[in-house]
ZANU-244282 format. One line per 3 residues: number of its first residue (from 1); their letters; for each residue y, x, z of C-alpha. Coordinates in steps of 0.001 Angstrom, whole numbers. Example, Ala and Ser with C-alpha at 12.3 -4.5 7.8 and 13.67 -1.06 7.14 Angstrom:
BEGIN
1	AS	-4500:12300:7800 | -1060:13670:7140;
This chain:
BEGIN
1	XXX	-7197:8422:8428 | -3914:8740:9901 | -787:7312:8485;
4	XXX	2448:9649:8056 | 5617:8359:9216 | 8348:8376:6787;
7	XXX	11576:8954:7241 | 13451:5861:6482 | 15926:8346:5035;
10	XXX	13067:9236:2652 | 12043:6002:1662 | 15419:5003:542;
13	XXX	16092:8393:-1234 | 12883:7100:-3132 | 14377:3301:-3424;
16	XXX	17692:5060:-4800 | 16416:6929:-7475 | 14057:4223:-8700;
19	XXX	16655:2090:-8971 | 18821:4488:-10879 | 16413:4822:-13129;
22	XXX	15052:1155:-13634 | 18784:82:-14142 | 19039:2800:-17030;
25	XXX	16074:1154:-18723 | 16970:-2058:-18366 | 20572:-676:-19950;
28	XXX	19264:1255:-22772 | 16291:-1136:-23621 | 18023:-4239:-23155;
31	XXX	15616:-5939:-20320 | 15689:-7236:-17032 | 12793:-5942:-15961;
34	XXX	12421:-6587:-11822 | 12115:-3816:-8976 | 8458:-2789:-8785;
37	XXX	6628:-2618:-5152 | 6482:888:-3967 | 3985:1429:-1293;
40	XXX	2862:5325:494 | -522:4635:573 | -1696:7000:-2634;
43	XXX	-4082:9550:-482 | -5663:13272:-2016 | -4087:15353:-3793;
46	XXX	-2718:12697:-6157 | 1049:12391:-6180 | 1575:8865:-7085;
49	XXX	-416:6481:-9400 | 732:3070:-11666 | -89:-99:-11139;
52	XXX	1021:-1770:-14082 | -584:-5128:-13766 | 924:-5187:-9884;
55	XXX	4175:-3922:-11114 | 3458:-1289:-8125 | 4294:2259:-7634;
58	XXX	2158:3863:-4704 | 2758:7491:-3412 | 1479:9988:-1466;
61	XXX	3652:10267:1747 | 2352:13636:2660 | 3698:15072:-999;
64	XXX	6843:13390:-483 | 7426:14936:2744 | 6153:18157:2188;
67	XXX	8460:18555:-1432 | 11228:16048:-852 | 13814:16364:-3721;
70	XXX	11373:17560:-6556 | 8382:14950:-5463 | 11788:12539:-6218;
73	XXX	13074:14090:-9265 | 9993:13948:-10572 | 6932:11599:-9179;
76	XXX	9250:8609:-8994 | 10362:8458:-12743 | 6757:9173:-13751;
79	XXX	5304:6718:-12439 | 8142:3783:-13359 | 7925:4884:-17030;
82	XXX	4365:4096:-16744 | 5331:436:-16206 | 7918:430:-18271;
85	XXX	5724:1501:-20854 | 2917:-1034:-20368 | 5646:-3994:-20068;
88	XXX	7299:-2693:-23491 | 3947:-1657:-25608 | 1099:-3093:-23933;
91	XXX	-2170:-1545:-22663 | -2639:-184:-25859 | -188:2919:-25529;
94	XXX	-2028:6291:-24252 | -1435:7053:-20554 | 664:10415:-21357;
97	XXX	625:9531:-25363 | 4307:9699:-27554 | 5409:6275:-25769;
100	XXX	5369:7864:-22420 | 7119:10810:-23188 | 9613:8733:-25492;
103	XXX	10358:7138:-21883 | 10504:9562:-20298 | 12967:11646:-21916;
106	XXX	14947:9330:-24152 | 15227:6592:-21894 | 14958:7870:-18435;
109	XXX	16659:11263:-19329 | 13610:12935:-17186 | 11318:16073:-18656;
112	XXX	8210:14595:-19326 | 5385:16393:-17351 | 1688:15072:-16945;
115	XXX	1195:16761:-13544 | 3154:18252:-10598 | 3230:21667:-9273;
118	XXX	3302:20966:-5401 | 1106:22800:-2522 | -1829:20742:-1746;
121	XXX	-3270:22874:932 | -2334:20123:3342 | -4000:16943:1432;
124	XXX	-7136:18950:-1 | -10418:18083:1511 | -13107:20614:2280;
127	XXX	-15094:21390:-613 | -18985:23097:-995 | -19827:25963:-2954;
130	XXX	-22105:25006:-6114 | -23453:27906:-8848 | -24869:27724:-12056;
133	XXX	-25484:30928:-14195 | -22261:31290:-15521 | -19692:30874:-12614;
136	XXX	-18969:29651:-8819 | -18186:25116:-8538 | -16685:23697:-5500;
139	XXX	-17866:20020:-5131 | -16084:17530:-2872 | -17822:15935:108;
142	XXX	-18483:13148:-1639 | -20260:14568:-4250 | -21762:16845:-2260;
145	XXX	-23600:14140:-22 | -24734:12560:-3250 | -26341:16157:-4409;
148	XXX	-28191:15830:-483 | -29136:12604:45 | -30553:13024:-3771;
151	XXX	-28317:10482:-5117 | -26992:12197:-7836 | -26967:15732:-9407;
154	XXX	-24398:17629:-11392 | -24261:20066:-14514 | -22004:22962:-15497;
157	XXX	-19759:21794:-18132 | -19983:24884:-19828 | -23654:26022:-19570;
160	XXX	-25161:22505:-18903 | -27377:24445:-15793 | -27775:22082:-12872;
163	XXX	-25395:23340:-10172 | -27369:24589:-7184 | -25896:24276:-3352;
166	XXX	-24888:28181:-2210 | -26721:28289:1198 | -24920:31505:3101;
């Protein structure tokens, strides 16, 4: 897989607003709590994803191109009050649950939503068509290869039928 250049520009837009938030933490919840690592390396159609016992933020480089100011805006502070969250309560505290949201919006001043709204045409991978009696699946390669090679097999949610390849 190829790697997408960033635009130093970019990456310190990203640095910039991380900051600006961690500093507002560390303000309002009296801590010191370091810089975490950010890294691009998140791939699919996943916008960015915690680390919390790295204390490292990783994010998709495509997104971030693609919606620059929003993926910012939004993505960055998401993912840093997920490690804020871990450092302050511990694993215990629910990925999205009333902690994260507390964070979110009383701390980091940031509307607290569990998933973006970005194009993903560009980051999606092909998928295969699947039935079952009640409606049309699309599988992933992955999962699709398991279904061939006999590896694995997969049920409607809904009906519970076994989801059948769609040969053309």
């Amino acid at each position: 897989m190829k790697n997408t250049r960033l635009p130093i520009a970019l990456q310190q837009s990203v640095m910039r607003c991380m900051r600006e938030k961690l500093q507002l933490a560390n303000q309002q919840l009296a801590t010191t709590y370091p810089e975490p690592e950010i890294n691009y390396q998140q791939r699919g159609t996943t916008a960015g994803t915690a680390y919390l016992q790295y204390w490292q933020i990783r994010l998709n480089a495509v997104l971030l191109i693609e919606n620059q100011q929003a993926f910012i805006d939004q993505v960055v502070p998401h993912e840093l009050a997920h490690l804020l969250v871990y450092r302050r309560f511990g694993r215990a505290a629910a990925p999205h649950g009333k902690e994260w949201r507390w964070m979110m919006e009383s701390v980091l001043g940031v509307s607290a939503s569990r998933t973006h709204q970005f194009t993903l045409t560009s980051v999606q991978s092909k998928t295969y068509p699947y039935l079952c009696q009640c409606r049309d699946h699309q599988l992933t390669v992955r999962r699709h290869n398991k279904v061939m090679r006999k590896e694995a097999e997969y049920r409607c949610s809904y009906c519970g039928e076994l989801l059948r390849f769609k040969v053309d």
